[in-house]
TORKOL-4160 file (C-alpha; in steps of 0.2 Angstrom, whole numbers, padded with zeros to 4 digits, m for minus):
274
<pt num="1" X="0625" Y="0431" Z="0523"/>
<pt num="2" X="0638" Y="0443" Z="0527"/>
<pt num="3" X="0622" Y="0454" Z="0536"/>
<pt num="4" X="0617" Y="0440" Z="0545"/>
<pt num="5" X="0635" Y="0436" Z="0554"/>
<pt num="6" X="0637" Y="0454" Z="0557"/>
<pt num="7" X="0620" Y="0454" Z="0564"/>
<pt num="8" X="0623" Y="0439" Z="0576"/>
<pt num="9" X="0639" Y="0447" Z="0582"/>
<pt num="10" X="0630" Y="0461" Z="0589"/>
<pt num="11" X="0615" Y="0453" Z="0594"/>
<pt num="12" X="0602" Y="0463" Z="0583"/>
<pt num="13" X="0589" Y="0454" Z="0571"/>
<pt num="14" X="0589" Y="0457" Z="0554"/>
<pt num="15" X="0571" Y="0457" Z="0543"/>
<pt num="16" X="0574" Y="0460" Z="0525"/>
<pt num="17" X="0560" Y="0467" Z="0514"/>
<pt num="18" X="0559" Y="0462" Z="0499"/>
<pt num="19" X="0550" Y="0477" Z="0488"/>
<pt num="20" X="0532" Y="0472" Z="0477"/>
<pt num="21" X="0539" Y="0466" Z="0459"/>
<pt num="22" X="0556" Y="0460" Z="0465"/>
<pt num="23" X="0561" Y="0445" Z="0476"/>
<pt num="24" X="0551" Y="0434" Z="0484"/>
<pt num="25" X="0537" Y="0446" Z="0485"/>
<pt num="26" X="0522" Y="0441" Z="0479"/>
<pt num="27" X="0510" Y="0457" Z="0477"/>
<pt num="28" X="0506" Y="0462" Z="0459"/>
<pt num="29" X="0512" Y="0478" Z="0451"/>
<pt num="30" X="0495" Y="0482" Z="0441"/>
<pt num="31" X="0486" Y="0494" Z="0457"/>
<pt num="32" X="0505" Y="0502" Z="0460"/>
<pt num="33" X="0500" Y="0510" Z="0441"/>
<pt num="34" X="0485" Y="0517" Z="0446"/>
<pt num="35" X="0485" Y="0534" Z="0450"/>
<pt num="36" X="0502" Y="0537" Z="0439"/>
<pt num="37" X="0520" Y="0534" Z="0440"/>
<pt num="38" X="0526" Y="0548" Z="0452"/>
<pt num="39" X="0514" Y="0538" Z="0463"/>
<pt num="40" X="0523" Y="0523" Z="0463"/>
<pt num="41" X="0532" Y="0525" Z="0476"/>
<pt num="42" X="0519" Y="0528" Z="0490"/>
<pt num="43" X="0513" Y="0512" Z="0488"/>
<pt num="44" X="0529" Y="0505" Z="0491"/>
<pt num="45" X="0530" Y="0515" Z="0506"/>
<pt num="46" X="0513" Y="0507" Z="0510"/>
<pt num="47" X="0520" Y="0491" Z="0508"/>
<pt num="48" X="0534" Y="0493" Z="0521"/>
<pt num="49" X="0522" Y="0501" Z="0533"/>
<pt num="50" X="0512" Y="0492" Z="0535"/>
<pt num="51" X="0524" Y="0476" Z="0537"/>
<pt num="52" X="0534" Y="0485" Z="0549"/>
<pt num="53" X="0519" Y="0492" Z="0560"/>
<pt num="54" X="0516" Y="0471" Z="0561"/>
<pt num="55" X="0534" Y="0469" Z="0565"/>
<pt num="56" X="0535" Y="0481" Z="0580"/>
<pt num="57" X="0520" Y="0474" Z="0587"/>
<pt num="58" X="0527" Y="0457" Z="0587"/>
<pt num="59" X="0545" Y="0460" Z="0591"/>
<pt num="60" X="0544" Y="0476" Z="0605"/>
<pt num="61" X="0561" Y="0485" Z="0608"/>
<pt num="62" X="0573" Y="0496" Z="0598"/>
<pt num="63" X="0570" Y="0496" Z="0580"/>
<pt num="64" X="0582" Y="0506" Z="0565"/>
<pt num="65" X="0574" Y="0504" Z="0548"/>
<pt num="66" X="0589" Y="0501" Z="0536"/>
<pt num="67" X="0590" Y="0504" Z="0514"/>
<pt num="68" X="0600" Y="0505" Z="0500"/>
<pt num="69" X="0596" Y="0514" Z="0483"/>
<pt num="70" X="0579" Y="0516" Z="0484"/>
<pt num="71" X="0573" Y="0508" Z="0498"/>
<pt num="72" X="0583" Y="0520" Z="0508"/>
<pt num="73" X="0568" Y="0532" Z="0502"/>
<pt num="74" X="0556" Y="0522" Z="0507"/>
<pt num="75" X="0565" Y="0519" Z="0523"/>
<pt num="76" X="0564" Y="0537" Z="0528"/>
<pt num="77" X="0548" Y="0538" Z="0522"/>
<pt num="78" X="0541" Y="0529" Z="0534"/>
<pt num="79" X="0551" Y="0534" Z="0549"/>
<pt num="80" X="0538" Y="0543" Z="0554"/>
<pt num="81" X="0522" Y="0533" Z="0557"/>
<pt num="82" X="0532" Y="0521" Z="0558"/>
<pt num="83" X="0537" Y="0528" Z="0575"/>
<pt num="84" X="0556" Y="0525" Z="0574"/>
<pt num="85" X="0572" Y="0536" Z="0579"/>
<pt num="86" X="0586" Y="0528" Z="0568"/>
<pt num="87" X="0588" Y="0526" Z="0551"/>
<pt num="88" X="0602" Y="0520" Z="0541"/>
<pt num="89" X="0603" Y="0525" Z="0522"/>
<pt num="90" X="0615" Y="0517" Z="0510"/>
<pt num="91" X="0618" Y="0525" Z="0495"/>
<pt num="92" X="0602" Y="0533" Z="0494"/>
<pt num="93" X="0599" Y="0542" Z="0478"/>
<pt num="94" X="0602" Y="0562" Z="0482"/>
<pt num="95" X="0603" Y="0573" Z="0470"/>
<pt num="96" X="0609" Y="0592" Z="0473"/>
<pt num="97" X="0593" Y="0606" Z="0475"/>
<pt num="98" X="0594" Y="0611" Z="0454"/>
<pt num="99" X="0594" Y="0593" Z="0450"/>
<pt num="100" X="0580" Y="0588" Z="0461"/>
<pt num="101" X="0568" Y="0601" Z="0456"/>
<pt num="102" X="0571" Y="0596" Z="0437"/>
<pt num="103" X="0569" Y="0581" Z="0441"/>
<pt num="104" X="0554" Y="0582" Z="0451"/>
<pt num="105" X="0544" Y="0594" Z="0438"/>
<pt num="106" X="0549" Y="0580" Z="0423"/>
<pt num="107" X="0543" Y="0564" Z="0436"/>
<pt num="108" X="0526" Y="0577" Z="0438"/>
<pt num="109" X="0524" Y="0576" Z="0418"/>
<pt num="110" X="0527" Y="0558" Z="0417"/>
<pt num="111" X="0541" Y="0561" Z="0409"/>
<pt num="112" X="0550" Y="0543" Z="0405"/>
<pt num="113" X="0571" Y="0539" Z="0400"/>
<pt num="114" X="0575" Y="0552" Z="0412"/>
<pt num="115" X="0585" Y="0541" Z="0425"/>
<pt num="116" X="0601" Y="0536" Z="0419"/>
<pt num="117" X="0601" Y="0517" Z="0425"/>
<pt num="118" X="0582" Y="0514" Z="0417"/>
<pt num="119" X="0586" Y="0512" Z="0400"/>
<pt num="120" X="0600" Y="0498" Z="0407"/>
<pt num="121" X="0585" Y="0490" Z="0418"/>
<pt num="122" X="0573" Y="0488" Z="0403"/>
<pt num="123" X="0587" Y="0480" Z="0392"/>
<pt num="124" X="0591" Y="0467" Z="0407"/>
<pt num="125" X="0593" Y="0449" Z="0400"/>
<pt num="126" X="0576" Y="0440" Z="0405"/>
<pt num="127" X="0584" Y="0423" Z="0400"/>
<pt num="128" X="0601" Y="0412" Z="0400"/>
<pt num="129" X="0602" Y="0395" Z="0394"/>
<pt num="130" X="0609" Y="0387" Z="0411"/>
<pt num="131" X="0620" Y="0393" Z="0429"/>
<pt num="132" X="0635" Y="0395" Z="0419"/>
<pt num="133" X="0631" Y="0405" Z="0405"/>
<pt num="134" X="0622" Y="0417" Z="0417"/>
<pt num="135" X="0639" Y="0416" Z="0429"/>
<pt num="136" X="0650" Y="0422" Z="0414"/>
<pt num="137" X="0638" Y="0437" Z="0410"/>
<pt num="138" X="0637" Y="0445" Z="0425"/>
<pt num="139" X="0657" Y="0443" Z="0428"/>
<pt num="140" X="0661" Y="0451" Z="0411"/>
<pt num="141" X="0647" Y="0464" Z="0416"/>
<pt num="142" X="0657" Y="0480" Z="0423"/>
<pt num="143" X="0643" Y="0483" Z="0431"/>
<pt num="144" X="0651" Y="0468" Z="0443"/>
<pt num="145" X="0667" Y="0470" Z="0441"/>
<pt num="146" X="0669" Y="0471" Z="0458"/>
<pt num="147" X="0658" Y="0462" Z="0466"/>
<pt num="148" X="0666" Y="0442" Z="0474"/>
<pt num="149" X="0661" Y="0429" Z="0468"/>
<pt num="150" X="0650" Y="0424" Z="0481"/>
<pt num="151" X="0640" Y="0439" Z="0480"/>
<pt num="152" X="0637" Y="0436" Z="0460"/>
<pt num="153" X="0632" Y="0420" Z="0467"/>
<pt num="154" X="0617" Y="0426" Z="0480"/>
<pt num="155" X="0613" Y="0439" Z="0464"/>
<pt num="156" X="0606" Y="0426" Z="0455"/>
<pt num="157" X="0599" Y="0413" Z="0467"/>
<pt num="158" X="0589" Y="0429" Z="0474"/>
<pt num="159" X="0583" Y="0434" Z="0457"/>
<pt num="160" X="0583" Y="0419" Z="0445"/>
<pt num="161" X="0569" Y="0406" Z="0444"/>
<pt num="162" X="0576" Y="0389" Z="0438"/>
<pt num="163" X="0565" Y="0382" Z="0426"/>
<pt num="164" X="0565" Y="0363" Z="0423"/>
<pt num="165" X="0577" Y="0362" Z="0406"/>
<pt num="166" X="0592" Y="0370" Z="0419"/>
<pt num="167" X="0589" Y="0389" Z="0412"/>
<pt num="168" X="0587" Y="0402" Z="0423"/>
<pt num="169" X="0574" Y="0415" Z="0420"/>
<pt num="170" X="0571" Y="0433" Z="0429"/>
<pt num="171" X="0561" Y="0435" Z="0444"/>
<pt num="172" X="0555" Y="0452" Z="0440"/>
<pt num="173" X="0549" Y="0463" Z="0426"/>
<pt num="174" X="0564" Y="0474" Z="0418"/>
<pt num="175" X="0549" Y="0484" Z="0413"/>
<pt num="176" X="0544" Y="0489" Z="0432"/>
<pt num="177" X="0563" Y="0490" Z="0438"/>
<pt num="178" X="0564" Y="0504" Z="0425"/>
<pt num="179" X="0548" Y="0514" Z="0430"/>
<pt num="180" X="0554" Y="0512" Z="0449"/>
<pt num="181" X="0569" Y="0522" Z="0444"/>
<pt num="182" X="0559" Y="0532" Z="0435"/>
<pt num="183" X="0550" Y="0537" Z="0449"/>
<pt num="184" X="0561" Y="0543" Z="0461"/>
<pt num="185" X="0562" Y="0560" Z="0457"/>
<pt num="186" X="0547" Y="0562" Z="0466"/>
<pt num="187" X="0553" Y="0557" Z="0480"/>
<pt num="188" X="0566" Y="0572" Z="0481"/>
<pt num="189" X="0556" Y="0588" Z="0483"/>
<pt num="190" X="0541" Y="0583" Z="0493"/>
<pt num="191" X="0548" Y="0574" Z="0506"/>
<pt num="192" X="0553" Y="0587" Z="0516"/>
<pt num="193" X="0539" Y="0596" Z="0515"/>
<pt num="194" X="0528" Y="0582" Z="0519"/>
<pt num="195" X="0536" Y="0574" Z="0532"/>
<pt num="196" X="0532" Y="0585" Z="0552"/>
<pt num="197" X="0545" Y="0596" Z="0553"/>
<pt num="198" X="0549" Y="0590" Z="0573"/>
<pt num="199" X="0551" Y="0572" Z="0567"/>
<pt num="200" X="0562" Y="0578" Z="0557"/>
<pt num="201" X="0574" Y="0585" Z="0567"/>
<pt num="202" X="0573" Y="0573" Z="0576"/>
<pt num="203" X="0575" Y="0558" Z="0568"/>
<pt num="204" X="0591" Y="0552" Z="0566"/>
<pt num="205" X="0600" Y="0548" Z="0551"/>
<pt num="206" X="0616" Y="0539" Z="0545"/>
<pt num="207" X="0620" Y="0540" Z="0526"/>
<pt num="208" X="0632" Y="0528" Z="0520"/>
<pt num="209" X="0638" Y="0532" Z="0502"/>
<pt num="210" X="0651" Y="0523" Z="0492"/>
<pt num="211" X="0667" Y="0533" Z="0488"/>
<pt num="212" X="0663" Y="0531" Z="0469"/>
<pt num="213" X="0645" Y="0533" Z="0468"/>
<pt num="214" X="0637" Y="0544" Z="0455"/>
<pt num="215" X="0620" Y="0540" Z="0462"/>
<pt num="216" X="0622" Y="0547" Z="0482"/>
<pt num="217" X="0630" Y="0566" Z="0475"/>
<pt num="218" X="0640" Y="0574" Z="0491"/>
<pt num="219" X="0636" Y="0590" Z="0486"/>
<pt num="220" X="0618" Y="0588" Z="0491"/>
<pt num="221" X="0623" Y="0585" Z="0508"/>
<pt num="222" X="0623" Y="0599" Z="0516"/>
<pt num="223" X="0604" Y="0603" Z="0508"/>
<pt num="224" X="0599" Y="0588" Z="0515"/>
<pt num="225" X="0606" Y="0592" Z="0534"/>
<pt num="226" X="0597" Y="0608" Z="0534"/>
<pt num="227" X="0580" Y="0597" Z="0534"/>
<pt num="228" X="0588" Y="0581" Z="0545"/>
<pt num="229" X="0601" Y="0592" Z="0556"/>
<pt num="230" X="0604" Y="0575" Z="0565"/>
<pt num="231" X="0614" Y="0567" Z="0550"/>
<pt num="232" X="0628" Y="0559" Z="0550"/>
<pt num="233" X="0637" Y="0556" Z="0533"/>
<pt num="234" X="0649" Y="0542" Z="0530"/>
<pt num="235" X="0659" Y="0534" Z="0516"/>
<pt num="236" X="0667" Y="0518" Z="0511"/>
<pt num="237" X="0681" Y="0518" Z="0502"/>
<pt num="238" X="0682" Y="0509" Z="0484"/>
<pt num="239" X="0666" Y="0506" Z="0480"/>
<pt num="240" X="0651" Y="0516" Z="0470"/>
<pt num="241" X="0633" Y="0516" Z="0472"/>
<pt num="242" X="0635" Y="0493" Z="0475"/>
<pt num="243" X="0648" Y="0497" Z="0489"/>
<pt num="244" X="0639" Y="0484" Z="0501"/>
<pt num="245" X="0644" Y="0470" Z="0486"/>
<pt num="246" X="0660" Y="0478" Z="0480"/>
<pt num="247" X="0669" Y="0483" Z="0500"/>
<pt num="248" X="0660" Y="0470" Z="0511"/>
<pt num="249" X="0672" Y="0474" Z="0525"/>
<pt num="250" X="0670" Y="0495" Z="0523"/>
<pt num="251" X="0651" Y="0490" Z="0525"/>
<pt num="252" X="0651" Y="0482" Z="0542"/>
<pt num="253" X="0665" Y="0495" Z="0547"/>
<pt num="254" X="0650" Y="0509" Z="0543"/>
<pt num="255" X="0638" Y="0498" Z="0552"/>
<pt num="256" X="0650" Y="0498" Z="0567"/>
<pt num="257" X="0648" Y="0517" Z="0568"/>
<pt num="258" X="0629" Y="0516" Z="0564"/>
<pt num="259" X="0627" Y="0505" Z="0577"/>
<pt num="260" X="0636" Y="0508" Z="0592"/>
<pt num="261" X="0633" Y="0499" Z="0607"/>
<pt num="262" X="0625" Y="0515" Z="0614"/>
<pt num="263" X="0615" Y="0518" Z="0600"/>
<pt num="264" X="0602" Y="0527" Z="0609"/>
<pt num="265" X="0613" Y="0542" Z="0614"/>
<pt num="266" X="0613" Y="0558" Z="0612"/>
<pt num="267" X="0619" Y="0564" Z="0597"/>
<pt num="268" X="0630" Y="0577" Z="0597"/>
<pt num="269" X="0628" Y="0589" Z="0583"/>
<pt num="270" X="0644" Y="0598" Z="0584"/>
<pt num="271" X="0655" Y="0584" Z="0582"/>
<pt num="272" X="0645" Y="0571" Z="0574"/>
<pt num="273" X="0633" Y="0582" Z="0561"/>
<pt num="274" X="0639" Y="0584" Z="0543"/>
């Protein structure tokens, strides 16, 4: 909601992508398996190429392709045959060169209970009696803590089902969210080297990271700019790795610098680079 008035403010369209397993997506998670968990997130990448490549055919003009956590990953991912100049990353898991190659060679072994926040994801709560239980949970949650009420609000409507008795049960499978997290260290290493190395220096990037976050590491900046020299780094203030739910406002003030009116200008890498 907050997206969407920010959106209409600036005249942009805004097409959210819901990933397979989560939302309102409706593609199994069986075949995802298929060639192992380090594989998982290809196919995701799949996914959102092949919507976008639909998108840009249907809607021609300027297009940024825009993720947080993981589906900023995928998001760059895909820059490339997607074909597009500008991507916007928000608190896209980044981890230093010593932690990415560890993590990397474990995600290779099928190494499982590596990622901190899977063991949370598989003890989510599948089930709550009605609205209000489900409402003081996620409040007393510090996982929450910050976020408005609103927000918790949206949380739930986007992944709860309401069954017919008034209890709310969970869209996805805790099992899958776990395995997605699982898998992102494989996403670290070969990236770089996958991706054509003119692409990307030329592709150009804004990371967003919350002030807090564990998850988006600073130090692993400056690793990162020497593969995507056209990076800009920005923070919000007062918020971890869920700044877009805990600092609303610092959000759409990143987006404003994201998204300048003359977004297609050069950048310059003196001033602007990290």
């Amino acid at each position: 909601n907050v997206l969407q008035r920010w959106a209409d403010e600036i005249g942009v369209n805004i097409f959210a992508f819901d990933a397979r397993g989560h939302g309102e997506n409706t593609i199994g998670t069986e075949l995802a398996y298929k060639d192992g968990l380090n594989k998982i997130p290809w196919t995701l990448c799949a996914d959102l190429k092949s919507l976008f490549g639909k998108l840009k055919v249907q809607f021609p003009g300027f297009w940024s392709l825009a993720g947080h956590s993981l589906g900023g990953w995928l998001s760059l991912y895909a820059a490339e045959e997607a074909e597009v100049e500008h991507v916007v990353l928000l608190d896209m898991p980044l981890l230093p060169p010593s932690s990415a190659f560890l993590w990397a060679a474990a995600c290779l072994f099928q190494q499982r209970g590596i990622h901190p926040l899977s063991r949370p994801a598989r003890r989510r709560k599948r089930l709550f009696r009605n609205r209000k239980q489900a409402l003081v949970a996620f409040k007393r949650n510090p996982f929450f803590r910050n976020w408005a009420n609103q927000h918790i609000e949206n949380y739930i409507d986007a992944n709860f089902i309401a069954e017919q008795d008034g209890s709310l049960k969970l869209k996805h499978d805790p099992e899958w969210e776990a395995d997605l997290f699982e898998s992102q260290p494989a996403l670290h290493t070969p990236l770089f080297l996958k991706m054509n190395a003119e692409k990307r220096k030329q592709l150009r990037i804004e990371l967003i990271a919350g002030s807090d976050s564990k998850i988006c590491d600073p130090k692993a900046i400056r690793y990162f700019h020497q593969f995507f020299p056209r990076t800009r780094w920005l923070q919000v203030p007062n918020g971890g790795h869920m700044f877009p739910f805990e600092n609303t406002y610092g959000l759409l003030k990143a987006l404003e610098l994201a998204f300048p009116k003359d977004a297609l200008r050069p950048l310059d890498l003196e001033s602007e680079a990290v």
